[in-house]
C-alpha positions in Angstrom: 245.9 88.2 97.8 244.7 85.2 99.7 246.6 82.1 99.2 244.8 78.9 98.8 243.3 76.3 101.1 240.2 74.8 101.5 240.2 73.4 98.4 243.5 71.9 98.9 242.1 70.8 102.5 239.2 68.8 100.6 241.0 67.1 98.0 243.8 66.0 101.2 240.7 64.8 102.7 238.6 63.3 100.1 241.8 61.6 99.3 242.8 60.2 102.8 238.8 58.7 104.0 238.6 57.2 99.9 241.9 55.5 100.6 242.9 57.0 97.5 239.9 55.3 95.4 238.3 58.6 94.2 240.5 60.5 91.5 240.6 64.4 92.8 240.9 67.5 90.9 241.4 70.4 93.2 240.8 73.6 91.7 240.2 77.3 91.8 238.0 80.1 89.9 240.8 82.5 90.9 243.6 80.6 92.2 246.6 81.9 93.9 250.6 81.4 94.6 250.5 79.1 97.3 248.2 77.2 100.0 247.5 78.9 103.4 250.3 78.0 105.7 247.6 77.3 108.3 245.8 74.9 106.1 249.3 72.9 105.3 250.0 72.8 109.6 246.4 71.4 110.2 246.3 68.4 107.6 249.7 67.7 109.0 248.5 67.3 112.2 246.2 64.3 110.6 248.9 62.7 108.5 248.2 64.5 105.1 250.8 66.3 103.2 249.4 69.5 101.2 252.4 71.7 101.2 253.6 70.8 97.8 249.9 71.4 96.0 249.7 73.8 94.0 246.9 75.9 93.1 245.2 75.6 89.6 242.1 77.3 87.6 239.0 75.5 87.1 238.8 74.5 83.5 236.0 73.6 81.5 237.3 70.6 80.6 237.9 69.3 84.3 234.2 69.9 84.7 233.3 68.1 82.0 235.3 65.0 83.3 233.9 65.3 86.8 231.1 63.1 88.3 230.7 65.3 91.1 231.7 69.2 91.4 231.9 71.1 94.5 231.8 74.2 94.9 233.0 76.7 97.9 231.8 79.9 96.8 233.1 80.7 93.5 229.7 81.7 92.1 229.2 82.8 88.8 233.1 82.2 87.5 232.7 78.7 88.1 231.4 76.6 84.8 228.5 75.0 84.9 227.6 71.6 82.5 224.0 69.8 82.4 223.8 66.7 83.9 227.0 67.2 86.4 226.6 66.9 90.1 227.1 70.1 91.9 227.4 70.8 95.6 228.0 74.4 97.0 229.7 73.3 100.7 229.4 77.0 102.3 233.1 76.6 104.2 234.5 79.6 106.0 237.4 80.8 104.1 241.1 80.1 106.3 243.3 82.9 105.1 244.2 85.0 108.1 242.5 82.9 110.6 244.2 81.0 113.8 244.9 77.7 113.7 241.8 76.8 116.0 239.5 78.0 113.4 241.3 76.3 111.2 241.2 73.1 112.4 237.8 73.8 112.8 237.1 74.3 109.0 238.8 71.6 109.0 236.9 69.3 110.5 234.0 70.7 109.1 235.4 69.8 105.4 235.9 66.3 106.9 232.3 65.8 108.1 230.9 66.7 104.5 233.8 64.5 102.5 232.6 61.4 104.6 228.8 62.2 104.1 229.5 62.9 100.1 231.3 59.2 100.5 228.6 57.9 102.0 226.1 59.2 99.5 228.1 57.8 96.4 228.7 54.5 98.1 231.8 54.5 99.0 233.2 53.8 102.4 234.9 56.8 104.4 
């Protein structure tokens, strides 16, 4: 089983350039026990704490309250709602990968937060 982490990574994230202004729902279409160790060093290394997230399902109803949904590759199990916002970020997945390419996802995940910020007005 993989254990969580780039959703984790972009709420951390979308969290830290928003200065805490966005409200963030992180969540996954098959979530498991705990967040990728790897993941949890390399936010640490920018000053955000992840280790104590824990992973949640989608739900319907946290669609339904979102502005904007992105998406990482869950497909067909996540729910989709007319009229929502959807963004599909193709992000490599962490689990089993070396820290390197995990700060590397990483920083990719940061580069699309502060362009989504950008977009919806909001400084990064």
């Amino acid at each position: 089983m993989h254990n969580a982490g780039r959703s984790q990574m972009a709420a951390g994230l979308l969290t830290l350039r928003s200065s805490g202004s966005v409200n963030v729902h992180s969540a996954g279409s098959n979530p498991t026990d705990r967040i990728n160790p790897a993941a949890v060093a390399v936010m640490a290394e920018i000053g955000v704490d992840v280790s104590q997230a824990l992973p949640k399902r989608l739900t319907e109803e946290a669609v339904r309250e979102a502005d904007v949904v992105i998406t990482m590759g869950c497909g067909d199990a996540c729910p989709i709602y007319p009229g929502k916002r959807y963004e599909d970020w193709e992000v490599d997945d962490p689990a089993d990968q070396d820290l390197e390419t995990v700060r590397r996802i990483r920083d990719d995940i940061d580069r699309r937060v502060q362009a989504l910020l950008t977009q919806l007005g909001l400084s990064a």
